[in-house]
C-alpha positions as semicolon CSV with decimal commas, in nm:
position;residue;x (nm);y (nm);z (nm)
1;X;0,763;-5,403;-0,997
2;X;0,767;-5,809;-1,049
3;X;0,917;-6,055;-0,792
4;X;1,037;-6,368;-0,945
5;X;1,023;-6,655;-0,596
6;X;0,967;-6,981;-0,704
7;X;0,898;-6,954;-1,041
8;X;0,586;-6,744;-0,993
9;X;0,560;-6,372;-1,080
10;X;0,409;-6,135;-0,824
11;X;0,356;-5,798;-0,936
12;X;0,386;-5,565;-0,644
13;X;0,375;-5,162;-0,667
14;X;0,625;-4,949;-0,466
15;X;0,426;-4,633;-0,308
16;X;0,611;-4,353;-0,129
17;X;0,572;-4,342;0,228
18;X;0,326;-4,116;0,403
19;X;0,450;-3,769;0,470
20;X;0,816;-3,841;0,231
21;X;0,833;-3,570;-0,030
22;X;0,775;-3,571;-0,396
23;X;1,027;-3,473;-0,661
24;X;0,849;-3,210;-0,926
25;X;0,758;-3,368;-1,220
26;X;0,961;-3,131;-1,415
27;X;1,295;-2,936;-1,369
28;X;1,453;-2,705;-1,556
29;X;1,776;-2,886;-1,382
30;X;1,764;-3,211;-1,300
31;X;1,833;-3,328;-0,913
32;X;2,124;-3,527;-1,070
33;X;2,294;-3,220;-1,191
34;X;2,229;-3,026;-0,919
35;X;2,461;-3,272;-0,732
36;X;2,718;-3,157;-0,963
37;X;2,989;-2,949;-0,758
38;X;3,042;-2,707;-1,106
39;X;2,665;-2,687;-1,130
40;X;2,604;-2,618;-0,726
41;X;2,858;-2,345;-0,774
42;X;2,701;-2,194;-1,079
43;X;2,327;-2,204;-0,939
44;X;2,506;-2,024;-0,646
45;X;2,671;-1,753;-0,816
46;X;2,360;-1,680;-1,040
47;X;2,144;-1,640;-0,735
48;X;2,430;-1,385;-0,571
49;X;2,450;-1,202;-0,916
50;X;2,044;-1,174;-0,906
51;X;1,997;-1,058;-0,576
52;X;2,258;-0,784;-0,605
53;X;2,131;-0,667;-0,915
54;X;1,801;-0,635;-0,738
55;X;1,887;-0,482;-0,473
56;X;2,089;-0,224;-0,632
57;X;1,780;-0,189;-0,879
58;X;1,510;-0,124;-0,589
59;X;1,736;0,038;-0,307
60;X;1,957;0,209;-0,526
61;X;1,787;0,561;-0,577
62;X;1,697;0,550;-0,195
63;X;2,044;0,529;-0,132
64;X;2,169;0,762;-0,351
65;X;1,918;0,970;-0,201
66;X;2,050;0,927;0,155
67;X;2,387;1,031;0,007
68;X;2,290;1,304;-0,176
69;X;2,117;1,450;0,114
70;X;2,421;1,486;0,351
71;X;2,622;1,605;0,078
72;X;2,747;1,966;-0,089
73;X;2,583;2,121;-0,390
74;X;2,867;2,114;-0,548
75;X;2,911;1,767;-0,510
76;X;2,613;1,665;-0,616
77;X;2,669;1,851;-0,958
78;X;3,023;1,729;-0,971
79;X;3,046;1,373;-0,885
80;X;2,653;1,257;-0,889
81;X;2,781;0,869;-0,840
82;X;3,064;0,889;-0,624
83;X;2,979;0,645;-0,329
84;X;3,068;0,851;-0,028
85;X;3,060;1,284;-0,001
86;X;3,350;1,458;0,012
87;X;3,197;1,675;0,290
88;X;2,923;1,513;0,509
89;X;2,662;1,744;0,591
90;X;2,405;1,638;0,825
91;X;2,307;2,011;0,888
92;X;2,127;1,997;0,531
93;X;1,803;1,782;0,727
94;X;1,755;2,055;0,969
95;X;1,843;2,351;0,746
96;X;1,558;2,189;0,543
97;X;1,303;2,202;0,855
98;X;1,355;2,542;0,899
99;X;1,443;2,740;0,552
100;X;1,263;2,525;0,340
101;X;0,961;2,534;0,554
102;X;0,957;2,160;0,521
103;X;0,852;2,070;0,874
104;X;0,555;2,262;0,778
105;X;0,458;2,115;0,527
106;X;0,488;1,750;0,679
107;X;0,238;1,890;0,956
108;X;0,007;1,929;0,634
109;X;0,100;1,606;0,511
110;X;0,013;1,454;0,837
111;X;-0,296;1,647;0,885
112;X;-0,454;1,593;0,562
113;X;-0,345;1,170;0,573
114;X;-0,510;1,170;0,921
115;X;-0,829;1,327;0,809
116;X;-0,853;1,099;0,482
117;X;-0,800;0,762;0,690
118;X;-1,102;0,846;0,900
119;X;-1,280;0,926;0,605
120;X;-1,228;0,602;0,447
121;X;-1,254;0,401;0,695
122;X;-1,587;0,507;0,780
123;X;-1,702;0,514;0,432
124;X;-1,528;0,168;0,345
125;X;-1,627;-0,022;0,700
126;X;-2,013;0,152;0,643
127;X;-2,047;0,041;0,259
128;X;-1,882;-0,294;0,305
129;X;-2,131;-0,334;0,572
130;X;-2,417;-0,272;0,424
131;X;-2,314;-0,461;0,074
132;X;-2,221;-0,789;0,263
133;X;-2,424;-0,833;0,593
134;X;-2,794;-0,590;0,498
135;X;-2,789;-0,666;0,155
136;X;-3,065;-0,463;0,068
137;X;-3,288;-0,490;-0,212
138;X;-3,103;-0,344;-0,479
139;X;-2,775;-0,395;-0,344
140;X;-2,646;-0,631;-0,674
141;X;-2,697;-0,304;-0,849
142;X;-2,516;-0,072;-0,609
143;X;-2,239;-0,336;-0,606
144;X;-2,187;-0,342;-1,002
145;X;-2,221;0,050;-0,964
146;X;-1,957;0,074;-0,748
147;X;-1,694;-0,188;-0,931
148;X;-1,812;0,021;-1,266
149;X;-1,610;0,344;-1,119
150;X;-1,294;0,096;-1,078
151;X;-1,301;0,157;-1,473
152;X;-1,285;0,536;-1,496
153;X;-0,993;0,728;-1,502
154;X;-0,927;0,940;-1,213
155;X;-0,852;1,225;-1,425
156;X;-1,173;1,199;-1,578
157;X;-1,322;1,326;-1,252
158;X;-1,091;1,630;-1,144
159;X;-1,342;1,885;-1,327
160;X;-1,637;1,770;-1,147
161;X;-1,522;1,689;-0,852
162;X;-1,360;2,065;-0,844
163;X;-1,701;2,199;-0,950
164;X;-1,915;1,970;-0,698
165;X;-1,609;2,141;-0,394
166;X;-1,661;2,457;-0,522
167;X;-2,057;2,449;-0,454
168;X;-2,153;2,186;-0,252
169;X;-2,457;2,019;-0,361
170;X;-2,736;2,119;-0,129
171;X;-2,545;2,352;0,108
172;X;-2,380;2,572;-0,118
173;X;-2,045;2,561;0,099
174;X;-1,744;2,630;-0,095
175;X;-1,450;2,394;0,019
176;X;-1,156;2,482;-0,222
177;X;-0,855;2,539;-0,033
178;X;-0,964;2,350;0,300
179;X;-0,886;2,015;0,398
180;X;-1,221;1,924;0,358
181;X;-1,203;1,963;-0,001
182;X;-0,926;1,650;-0,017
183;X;-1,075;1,469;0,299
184;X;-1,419;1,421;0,184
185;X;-1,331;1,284;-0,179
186;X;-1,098;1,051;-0,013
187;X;-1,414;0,809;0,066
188;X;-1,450;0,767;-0,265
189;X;-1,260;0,477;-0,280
190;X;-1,415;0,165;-0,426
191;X;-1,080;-0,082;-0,396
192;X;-1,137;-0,047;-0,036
193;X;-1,493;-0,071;-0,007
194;X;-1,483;-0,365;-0,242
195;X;-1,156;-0,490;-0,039
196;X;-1,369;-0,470;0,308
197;X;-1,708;-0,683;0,139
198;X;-1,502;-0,942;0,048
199;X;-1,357;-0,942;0,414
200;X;-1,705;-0,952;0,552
201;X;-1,786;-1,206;0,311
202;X;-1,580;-1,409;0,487
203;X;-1,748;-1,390;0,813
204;X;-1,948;-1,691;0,907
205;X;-2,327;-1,605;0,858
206;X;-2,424;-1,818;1,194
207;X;-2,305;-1,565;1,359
208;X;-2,489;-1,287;1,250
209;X;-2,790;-1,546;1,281
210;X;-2,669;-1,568;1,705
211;X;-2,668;-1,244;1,743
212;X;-2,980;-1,150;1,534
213;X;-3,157;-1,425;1,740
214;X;-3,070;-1,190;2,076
215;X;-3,204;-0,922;1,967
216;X;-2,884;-0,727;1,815
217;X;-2,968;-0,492;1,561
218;X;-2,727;-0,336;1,275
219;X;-2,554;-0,125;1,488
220;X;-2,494;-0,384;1,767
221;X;-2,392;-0,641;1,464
222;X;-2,128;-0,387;1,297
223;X;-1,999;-0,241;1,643
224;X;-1,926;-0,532;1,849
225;X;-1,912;-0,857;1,565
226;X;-1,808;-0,706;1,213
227;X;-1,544;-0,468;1,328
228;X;-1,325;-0,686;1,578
229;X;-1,287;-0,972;1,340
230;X;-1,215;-0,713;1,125
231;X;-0,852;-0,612;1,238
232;X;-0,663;-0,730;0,941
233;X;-0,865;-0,573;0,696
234;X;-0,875;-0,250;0,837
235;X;-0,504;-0,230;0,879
236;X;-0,480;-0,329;0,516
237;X;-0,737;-0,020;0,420
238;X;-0,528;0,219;0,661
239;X;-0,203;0,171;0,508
240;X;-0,306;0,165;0,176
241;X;-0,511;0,529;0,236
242;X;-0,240;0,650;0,455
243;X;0,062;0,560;0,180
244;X;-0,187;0,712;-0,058
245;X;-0,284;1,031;0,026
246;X;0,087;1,116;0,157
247;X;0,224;1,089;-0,229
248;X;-0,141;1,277;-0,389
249;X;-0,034;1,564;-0,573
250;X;-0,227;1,644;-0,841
251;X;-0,602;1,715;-0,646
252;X;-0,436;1,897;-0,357
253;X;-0,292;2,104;-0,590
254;X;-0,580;2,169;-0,761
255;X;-0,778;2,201;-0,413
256;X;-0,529;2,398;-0,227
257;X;-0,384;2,702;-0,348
258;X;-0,270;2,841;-0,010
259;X;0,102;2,758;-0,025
260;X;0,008;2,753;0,387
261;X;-0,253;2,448;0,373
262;X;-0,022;2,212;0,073
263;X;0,155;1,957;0,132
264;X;0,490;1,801;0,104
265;X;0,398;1,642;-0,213
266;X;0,284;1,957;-0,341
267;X;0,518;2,163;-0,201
268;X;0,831;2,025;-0,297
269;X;0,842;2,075;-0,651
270;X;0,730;2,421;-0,633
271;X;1,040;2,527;-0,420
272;X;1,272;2,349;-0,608
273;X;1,303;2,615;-0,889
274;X;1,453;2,853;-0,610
275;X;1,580;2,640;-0,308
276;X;1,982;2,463;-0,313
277;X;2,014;2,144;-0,464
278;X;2,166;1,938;-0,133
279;X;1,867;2,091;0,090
280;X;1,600;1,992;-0,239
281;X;1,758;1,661;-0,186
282;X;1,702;1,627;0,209
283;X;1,400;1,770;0,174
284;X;1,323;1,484;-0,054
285;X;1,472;1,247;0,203
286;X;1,261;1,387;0,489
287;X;0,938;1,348;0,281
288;X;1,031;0,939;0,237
289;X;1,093;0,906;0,557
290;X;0,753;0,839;0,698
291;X;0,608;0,605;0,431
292;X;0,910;0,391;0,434
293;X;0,846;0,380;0,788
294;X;0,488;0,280;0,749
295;X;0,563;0,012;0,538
296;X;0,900;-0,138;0,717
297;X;0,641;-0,164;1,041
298;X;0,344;-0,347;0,840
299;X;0,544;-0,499;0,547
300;X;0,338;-0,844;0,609
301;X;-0,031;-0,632;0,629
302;X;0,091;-0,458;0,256
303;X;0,205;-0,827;0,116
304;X;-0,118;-0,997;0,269
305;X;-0,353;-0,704;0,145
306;X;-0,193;-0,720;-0,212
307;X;-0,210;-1,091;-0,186
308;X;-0,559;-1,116;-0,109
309;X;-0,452;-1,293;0,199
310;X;-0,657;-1,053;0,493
311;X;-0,694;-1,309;0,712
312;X;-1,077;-1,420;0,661
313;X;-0,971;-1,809;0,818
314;X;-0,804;-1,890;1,085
């Protein structure tokens, strides 16, 4: 900017001041037209139209759902889209429980998402462990081993891994139709291990060098350093196993063929050829329940862990 005083030029520059905010360098609407009272109430309406499109895009099955489930066969079959039943039912969720069997098989459900967190966990915490603070000799190798099965299909694996639970590899146990049989491949996970390495990654190395310097040794390092920092992470790992192994239908069917030991996933489809259409439905309902739960409770751990965001600084 030039200053004209006394018939001399002075060429001064004009700098924001500290902390005042900066206009983007590009808009796809100018801040000029946004001052515009047609324009704020077009931006306005847009965003209203957007959101309610979304919403009815992501929460409208679940709602329909919730309908459905309170509501008449007949109904259903009749008027699929009417907003409200014509007969509200809310005997259909426990007539579910009890002729469908489905409180049974949301015991299994429970039972077999309990057995693969602990299985994961320990596998992921271990592996991540011994990747990130032992590093052992070869452990580049193991590493690029372990990203390489990222890459194969999990299909690929459903006739081995049924031939490997049929005949277990040095004991000659035979896990089809246990729990064991969809607990123990649930370790097999290498998003999580790799997920948990890149947590410990994170860890400052000095202290590791401390405690080393005291005379802690792996255990001591992993049980009273690595796993308290590691909070977020594991949270992360546990809702993305539990979420997991509560929808997995196609190995438990293959691994359980006791209609007694499957679960809901499992279960459901096979007793919809017979069962009523409004009890299907709240059996359907009951089976969402929990997940939706799950993630309702730890919606910022699921956003963080997708992010990459697990909480390494701070």
């Amino acid at each position: 900017m030039s200053l004209i005083t006394d018939g001399s030029v002075r060429q001064t520059s004009e700098r924001p001041a500290k902390g005042a905010a900066r206009e983007p360098v590009s808009r796809l609407i100018s801040p000029h037209d946004r001052r515009r009272p047609l324009m704020r109430v077009g931006l306005r309406a847009t965003e209203i139209v957007v959101l309610v499109l979304l919403l009815l895009f992501c929460a409208g099955p679940i709602l329909w759902m919730i309908k459905a489930a309170v509501s008449p066969s007949g109904d259903i079959v009749a008027h699929p889209l009417s907003l409200w039943p014509s007969e509200t039912r809310f005997g259909n969720l426990s007539e579910a429980l009890t002729s469908l069997e489905i409180g049974r098989y949301l015991l299994n459900s429970v039972y077999l998402a309990a057995g693969c967190l602990v299985v994961q966990l320990i596998v992921s915490t271990s592996a991540g462990f011994a990747l990130s603070v032992l590093k052992p000799r070869y452990g580049k190798v193991l590493y690029a081993m372990v990203l390489a099965t990222l890459l194969v299909p999990a299909t690929v694996s459903l006739v081995p891994l049924y031939l490997t639970a049929q005949h277990m590899p040095g004991l000659g146990v035979n896990l089809i139709n246990s729990f064991w049989a969809v607990w123990l491949p649930a370790g097999a996970n290498a998003f999580n291990v790799l997920l948990v390495k890149r947590f410990f990654d994170g860890i400052p190395a000095e202290l590791y060098e401390a405690a080393r310097v005291d005379g802690a040794g792996p255990l001591t390092l992993l049980w009273r350093i690595v796993l308290p920092m590691s909070r977020p992470v594991l949270a992360v790992v546990s809702l993305f196993t539990l979420i997991a192994s509560w929808k997995e239908f196609i190995w438990p069917l293959i691994a359980l063929t006791d209609p007694q030991k499957q679960p809901i996933a499992v279960a459901l489809p096979m007793i919809a050829k017979t069962s009523d259409q409004g009890l299907l439905i709240a059996g359907l309902l009951l089976a969402s329940v929990p997940p939706l739960l799950l993630f309702v409770v730890f919606q910022r751990q699921v956003v963080n862990g997708v992010g990459g965001d697990t909480g390494t600084k701070g």
